[in-house]
C-alpha positions in Angstrom: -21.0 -72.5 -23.8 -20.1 -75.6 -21.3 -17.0 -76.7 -19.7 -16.2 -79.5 -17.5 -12.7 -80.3 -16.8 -11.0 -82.0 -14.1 -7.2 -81.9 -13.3 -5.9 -85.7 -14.2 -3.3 -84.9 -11.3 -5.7 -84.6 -9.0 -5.5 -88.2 -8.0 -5.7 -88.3 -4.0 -9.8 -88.5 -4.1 -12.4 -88.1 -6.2 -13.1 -84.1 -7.1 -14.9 -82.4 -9.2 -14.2 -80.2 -12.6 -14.1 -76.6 -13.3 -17.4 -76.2 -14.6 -19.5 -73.6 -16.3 -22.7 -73.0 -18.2 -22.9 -69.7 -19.5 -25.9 -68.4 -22.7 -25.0 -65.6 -24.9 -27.1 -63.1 -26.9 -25.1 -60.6 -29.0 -27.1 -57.9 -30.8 -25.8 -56.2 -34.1 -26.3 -52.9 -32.3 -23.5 -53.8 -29.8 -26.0 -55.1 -26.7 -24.3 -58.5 -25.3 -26.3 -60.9 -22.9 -24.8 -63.2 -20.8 -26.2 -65.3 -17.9 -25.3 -68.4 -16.5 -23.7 -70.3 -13.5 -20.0 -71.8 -13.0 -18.4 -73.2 -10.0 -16.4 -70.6 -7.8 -13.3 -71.6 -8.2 -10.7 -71.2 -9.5 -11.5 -67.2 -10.9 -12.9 -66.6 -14.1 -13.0 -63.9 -16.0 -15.2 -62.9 -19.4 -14.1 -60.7 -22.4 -15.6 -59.1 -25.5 -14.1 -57.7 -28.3 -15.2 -55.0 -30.5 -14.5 -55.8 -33.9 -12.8 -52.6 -35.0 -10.4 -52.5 -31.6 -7.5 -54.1 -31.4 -8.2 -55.3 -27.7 -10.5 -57.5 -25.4 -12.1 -55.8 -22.5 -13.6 -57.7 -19.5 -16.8 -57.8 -18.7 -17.0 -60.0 -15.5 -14.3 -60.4 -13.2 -14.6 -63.2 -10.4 -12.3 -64.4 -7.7 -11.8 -67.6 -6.5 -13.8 -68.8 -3.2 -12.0 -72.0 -2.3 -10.6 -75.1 -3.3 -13.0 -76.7 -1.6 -16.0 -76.2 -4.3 -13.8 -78.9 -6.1 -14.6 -81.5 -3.5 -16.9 -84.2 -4.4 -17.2 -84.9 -0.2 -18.4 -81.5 0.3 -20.9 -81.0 -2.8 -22.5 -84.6 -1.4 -22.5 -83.7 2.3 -22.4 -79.6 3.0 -25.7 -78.2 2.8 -24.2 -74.8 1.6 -22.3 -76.1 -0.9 -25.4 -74.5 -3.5 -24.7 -70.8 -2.0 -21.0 -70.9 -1.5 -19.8 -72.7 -4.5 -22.5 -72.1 -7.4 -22.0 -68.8 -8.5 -24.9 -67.2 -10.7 -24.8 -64.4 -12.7 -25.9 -62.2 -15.4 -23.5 -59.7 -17.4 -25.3 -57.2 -19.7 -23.4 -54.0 -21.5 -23.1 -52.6 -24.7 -19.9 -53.0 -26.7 
């Protein structure tokens, strides 16, 4: 699952979109997989859903780091942009 989307309002500069990359296995014994890498901000969150309850339960929770990840001036010039705005991850659990 990929994303890209930038804000159209966002018109005073050039910035970048929300992004995320994120694989997922999901075993008919319940296991889920998921790894992947999104851009941290703004937060995201992941759900699963049995398919006998009535209700999603999250799986990974993320807050925002700052507004600045969207910058296209600081992806090109700060040399910590990898570390403080890439976040990586992998979410494993059973249903």
């Amino acid at each position: 699952m990929q994303e890209d989307v930038t804000n159209p309002l966002c018109i005073s500069g050039p910035t970048l979109g929300i992004t995320f990359d994120y694989n997922f296995t999901i075993e008919r014994s319940g296991f889920y997989s998921i790894n992947g890498v999104s851009l941290a901000v703004p937060n995201h969150e992941l759900y699963v859903i049995d398919s006998d309850l009535p209700t999603w339960r999250p799986i990974m929770r993320r807050t925002l780091n700052s507004f600045n990840c969207l910058s296209l001036a600081n992806k090109l010039l700060d040399p910590n942009y990898q570390t403080a705005c890439l976040d990586n991850g992998t979410y494993v659990g059973t249903r």
